[in-house]
N, C-alpha and C positions, 0 to 999 in steps of 0.2 A: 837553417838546418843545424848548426853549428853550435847554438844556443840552448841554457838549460830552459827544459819545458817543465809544466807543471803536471803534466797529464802525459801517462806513459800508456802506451800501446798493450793490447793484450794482457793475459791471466799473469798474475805473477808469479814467479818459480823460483825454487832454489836450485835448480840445477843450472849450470854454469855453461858460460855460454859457447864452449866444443863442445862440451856435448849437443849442447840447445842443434846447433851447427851441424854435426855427424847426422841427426837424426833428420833433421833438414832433408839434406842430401840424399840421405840414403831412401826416406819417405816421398820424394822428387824422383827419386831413379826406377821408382814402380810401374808410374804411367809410362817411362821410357821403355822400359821392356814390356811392358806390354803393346805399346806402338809396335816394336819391331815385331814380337811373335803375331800381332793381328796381321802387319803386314805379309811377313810369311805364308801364316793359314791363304789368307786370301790370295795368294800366289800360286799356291798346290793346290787352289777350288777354281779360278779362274784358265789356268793352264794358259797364262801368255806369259812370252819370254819378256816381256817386256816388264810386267808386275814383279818377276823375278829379280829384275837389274832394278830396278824401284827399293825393293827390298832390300837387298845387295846394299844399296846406297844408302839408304835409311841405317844401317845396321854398321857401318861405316863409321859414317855421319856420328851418331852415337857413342861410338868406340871413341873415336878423335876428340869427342869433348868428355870424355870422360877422364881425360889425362888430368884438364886445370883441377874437375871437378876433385879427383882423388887428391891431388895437393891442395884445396881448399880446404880439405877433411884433414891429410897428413901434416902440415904445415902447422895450425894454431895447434895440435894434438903434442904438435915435437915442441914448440913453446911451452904449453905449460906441464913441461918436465917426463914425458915420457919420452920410452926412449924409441929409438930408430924406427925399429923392427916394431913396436908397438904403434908406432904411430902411422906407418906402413900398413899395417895390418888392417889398422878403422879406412884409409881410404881403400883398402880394399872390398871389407867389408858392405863399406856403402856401396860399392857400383855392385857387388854380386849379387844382391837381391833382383838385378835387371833380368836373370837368368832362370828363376821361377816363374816370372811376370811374362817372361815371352811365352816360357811353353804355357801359362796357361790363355795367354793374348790366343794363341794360335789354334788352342784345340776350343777357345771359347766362340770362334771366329762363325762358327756353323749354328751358333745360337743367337748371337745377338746381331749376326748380321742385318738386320734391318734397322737398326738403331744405331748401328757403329757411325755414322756422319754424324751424330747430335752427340754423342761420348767423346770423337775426337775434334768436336767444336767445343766442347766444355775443356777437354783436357788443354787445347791449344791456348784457349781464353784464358786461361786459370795461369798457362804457364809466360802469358805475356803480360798477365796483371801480377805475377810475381818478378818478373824481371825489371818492370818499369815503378812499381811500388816499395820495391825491397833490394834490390840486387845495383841497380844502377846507381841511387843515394850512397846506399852505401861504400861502393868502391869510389866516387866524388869525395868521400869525407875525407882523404887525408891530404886531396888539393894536388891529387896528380890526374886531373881531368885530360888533360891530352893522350895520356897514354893508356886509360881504358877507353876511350875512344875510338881512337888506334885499334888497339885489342881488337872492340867490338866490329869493328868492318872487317878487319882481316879474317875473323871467325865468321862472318857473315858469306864474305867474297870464297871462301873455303868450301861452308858449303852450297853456295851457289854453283860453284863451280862441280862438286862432286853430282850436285841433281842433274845437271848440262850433261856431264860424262858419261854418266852412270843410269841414268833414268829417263 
């Protein structure tokens, strides 16, 4: 992994890689809001309290990992020279797009409901083949594998714990 390769992945680009990164994320956080606003719609059409607290949890759930995500946006941003508040600003930027993507998850929830299982089997797939093809390697490469590890159950057992509570 560690090693120079001869053959690099993907188009290549001159933009630099927080941006590559902001955009990432921020392009990641669309299906997220749209998760939560389908979940909603489908809450106010099915009318049980139960899909409510589902949603509730989902929407949560969301918030909660949105914290590392905006410092994975703000952090390489404040390295390479901007400042605070600037670099504040891109992780905000990225997770606010979740907030179009609900309401229209939610008002689109009466259209595409018959297909919504095979979109949130796609989005679910898409975002477990980017976390085990890109996200995992990557936090391995600087040889602190115990403690993303760590991380990742604790993020896991979280929200386990909130679907148990909450849904």
């Amino acid at each position: 992994m560690h090693s120079e390769t001869k053959h690099v992945e993907g188009l290549r680009s001159k933009l630099g890689k927080s941006f590559l990164l902001i955009l990432a994320v921020t392009l990641h956080n669309i299906p997220e809001g749209l998760a939560v606003g389908v979940t909603f719609g489908a809450a106010s059409q099915i009318k049980d309290i139960s899909m409510l607290y589902g949603a509730i949890a989902l929407s949560i759930g969301m918030g909660l990992q949105n914290f590392p995500e905006g410092a994975a946006v703000s952090l390489p941003a404040r390295q390479n020279g901007n400042s605070v508040l600037t670099s504040w600003y891109y992780g905000q930027l990225s997770g606010l797009v979740e907030v179009p993507a609900a309401i229209i998850g939610a008002l689109a929830i009466t259209y595409v409901k018959p297909i919504l299982p095979y979109f949130m089997s796609f989005a679910a797939g898409a975002m477990i083949y980017v976390v085990f093809d890109e996200l995992i390697p990557e936090a391995h490469a600087d040889g602190k594998k115990s403690i993303v590890t760590i991380m990742a159950v604790v993020g896991f057992a979280v929200m386990m714990f909130l679907d148990v509570a909450l849904g």
